[in-house]
C-alpha positions in Angstrom: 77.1 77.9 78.0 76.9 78.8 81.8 76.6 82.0 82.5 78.9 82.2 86.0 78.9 85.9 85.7 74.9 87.1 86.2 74.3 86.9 89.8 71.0 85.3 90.9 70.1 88.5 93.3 71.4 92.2 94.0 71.4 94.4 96.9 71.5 97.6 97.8 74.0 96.9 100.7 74.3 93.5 102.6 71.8 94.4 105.4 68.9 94.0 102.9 69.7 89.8 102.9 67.6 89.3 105.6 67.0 86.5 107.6 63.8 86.1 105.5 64.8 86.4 102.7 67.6 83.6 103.2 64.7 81.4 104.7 62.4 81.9 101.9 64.9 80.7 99.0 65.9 77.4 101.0 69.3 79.5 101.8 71.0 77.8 105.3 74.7 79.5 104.8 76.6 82.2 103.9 79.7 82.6 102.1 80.8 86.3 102.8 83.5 88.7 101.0 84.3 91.5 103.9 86.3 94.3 101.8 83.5 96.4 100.0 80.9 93.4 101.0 80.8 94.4 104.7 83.3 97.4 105.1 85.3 99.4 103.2 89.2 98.5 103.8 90.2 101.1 105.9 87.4 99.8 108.5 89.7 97.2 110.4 86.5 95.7 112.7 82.8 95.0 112.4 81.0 98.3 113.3 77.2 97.8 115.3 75.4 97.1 112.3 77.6 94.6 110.9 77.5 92.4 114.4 73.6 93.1 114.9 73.6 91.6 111.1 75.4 88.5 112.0 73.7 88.5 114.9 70.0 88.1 113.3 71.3 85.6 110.5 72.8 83.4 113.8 69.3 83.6 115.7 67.2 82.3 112.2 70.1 79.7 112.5 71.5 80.7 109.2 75.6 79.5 109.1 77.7 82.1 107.9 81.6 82.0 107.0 84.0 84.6 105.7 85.6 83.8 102.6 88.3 86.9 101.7 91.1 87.5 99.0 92.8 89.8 101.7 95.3 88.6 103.9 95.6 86.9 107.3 96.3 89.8 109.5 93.3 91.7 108.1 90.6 89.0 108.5 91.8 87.6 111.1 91.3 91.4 112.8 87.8 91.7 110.9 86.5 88.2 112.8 87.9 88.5 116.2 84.6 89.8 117.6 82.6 87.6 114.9 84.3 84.7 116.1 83.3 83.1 111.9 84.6 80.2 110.4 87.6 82.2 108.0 89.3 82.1 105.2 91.8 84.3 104.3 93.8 84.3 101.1 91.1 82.3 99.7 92.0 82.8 95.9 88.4 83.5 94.1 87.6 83.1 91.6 88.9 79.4 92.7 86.8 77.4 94.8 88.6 75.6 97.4 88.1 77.6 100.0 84.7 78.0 99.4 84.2 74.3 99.6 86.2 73.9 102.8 84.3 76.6 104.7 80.7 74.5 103.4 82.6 71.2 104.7 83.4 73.4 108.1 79.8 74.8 108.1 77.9 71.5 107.3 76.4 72.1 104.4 75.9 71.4 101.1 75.9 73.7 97.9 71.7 73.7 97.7 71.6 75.7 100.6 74.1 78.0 100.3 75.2 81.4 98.9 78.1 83.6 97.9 77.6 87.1 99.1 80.0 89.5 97.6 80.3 92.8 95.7 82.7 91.7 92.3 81.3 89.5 89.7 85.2 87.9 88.5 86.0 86.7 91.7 82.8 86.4 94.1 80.2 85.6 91.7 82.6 83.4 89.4 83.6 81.5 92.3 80.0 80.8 93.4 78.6 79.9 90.3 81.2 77.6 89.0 79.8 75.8 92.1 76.5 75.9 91.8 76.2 78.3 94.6 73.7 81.1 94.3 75.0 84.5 94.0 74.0 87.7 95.9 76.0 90.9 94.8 76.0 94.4 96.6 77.7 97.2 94.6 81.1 98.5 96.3 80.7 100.5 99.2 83.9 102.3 98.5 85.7 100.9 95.0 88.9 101.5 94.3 89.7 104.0 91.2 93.3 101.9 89.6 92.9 100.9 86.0 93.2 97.1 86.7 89.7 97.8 89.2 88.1 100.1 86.7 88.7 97.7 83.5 87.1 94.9 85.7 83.9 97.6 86.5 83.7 97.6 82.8 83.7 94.1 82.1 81.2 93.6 85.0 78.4 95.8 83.4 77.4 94.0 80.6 76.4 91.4 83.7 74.9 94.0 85.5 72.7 94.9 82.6 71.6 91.2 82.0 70.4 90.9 85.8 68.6 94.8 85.5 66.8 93.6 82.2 65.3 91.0 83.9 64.7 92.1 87.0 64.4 96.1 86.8 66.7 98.6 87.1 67.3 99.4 91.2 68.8 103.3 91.8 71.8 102.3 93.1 72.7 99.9 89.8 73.6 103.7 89.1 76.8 102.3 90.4 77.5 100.3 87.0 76.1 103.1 84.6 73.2 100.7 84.1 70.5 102.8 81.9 66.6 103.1 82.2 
């Protein structure tokens, strides 16, 4: 069986996938979640480092396209100064926004990559794809029970990945052990 759940990369925070990086594993676009991706929710525009972020990934000619669950208003706000290809409401885990926003972009699902920070919805949406997944922990998660049982379900995941690949300090986020 598939397993749509192990992402193929983690991050400390988004500004480690560097241009180089991207260029390196044959990676031409981006498919980005913003809340806890890029900012936390209560951050209703990209600050410096977000733009300067876009801005290098633009000048190695890598696409990029926002792909949120949040609503219209909020993205919409988020991507004003971006001026991104954007889809709101996009429903992950299901994937037809994602492949609208590769149509938009021009490319095909070879070259591109989900960039988000939850394994049901971001990760699970790439993969079904055949997109490769690059997962930052949450830079502020949210403490309800439905978020906490999903953290929960997510860690056996994490593990897999940290197994393989070594256990980073901030997988401290997931209660991954040594």
């Amino acid at each position: 069986m598939k397993d749509n759940l192990t992402p193929d990369f983690m991050f400390g925070h988004y500004w480690e996938v560097t241009p180089e990086f991207l260029a390196k594993n044959g990676i031409r676009a981006l498919l980005i979640d913003i809340d806890n991706t890029l900012a936390p929710y209560e951050m209703p525009e990209p600050d410096d480092r977000i733009r300067a972020w876009f801005s290098a990934l633009s000048k190695a000619g890598i696409r990029a396209a926002l792909v949120s669950n949040n609503h219209a208003p909020r993205v919409e706000r988020f991507n004003k100064t971006l001026g991104l290809i954007a889809y709101p409401d996009s429903g992950k885990p299901g994937k037809k926004n994602l492949i609208r926003a590769m149509k938009e972009m021009g490319v095909t699902i070879a070259e591109t990559a989900v960039l988000g920070d939850q394994l049901l919805t971001d990760c699970y949406a790439g993969k079904r794809l055949g997109l490769r997944a690059l997962i930052v922990p949450p830079i502020k998660d949210k403490t309800n029970l439905f978020f906490r049982f999903k953290r929960l379900l997510e860690r056996k995941y994490i593990r897999r990945y940290a197994k393989v690949h070594g256990r980073e300090e901030w997988m401290a986020f997931w209660k991954v052990k040594k």
